[in-house]
N, C-alpha and C positions, 0 to 999 in steps of 0.2 A: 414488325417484330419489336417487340419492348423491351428494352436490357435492364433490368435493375439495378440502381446505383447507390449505393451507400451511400447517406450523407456526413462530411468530416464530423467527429469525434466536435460535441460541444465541448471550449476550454474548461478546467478542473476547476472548482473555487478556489477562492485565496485562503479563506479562514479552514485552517487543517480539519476541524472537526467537520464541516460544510465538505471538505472533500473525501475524509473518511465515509462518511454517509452515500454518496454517489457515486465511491469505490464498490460499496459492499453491497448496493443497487443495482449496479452491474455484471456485479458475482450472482446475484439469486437470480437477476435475469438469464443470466448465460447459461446457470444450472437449471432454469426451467426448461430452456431450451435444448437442453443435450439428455443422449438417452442412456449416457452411460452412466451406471450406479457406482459411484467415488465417494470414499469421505471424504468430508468437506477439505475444503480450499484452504492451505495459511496463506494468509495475505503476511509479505515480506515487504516492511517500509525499507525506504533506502536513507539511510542516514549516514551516506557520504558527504561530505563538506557541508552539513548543514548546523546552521547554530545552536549550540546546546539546548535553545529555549523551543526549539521544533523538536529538539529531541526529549525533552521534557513533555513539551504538550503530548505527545505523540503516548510517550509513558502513561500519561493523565488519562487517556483515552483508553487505556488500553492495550495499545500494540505492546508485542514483548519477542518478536522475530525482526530482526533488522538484518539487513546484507551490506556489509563495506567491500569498498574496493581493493583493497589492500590489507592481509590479518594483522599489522603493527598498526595501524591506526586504530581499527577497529580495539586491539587492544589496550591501545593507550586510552582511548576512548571510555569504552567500557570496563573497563579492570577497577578504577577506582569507585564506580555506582555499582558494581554486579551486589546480590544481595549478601 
């Protein structure tokens, strides 16, 4: 009898746009794969303790849903960039 095994999760790239991309590769894979009819997926970057300049790039890209850990950071964070 054959049990099927996942294999581990390849590591994410380093360069954020390089992992954007094989974020969003794995969303349309997962959606090809399920049979339920959903609007599309927000992808929620996490931009707890991360440096302004990943939260920049991340902006650059595109992303505009982030989740913090905490609502005062988050607003110390964001309050003075919000538009």
């Amino acid at each position: 009898m054959h049990h099927h095994r996942e294999l581990p999760p390849k590591p994410l790239p380093d360069n954020i746009s390089e992992r954007l991309i094989h974020i969003q590769n794995r969303i349309k894979a997962a959606r090809s794969l399920s049979s339920l009819a959903v609007a599309d997926p927000v992808l929620i970057a996490v931009s707890k303790q991360q440096p302004e300049t990943r939260i920049e790039m991340a902006l650059n890209l595109g992303l505009r849903v982030f989740g913090e850990n905490r609502w005062q950071e988050g607003h110390a964070r964001w309050e003075p960039i919000k538009p």
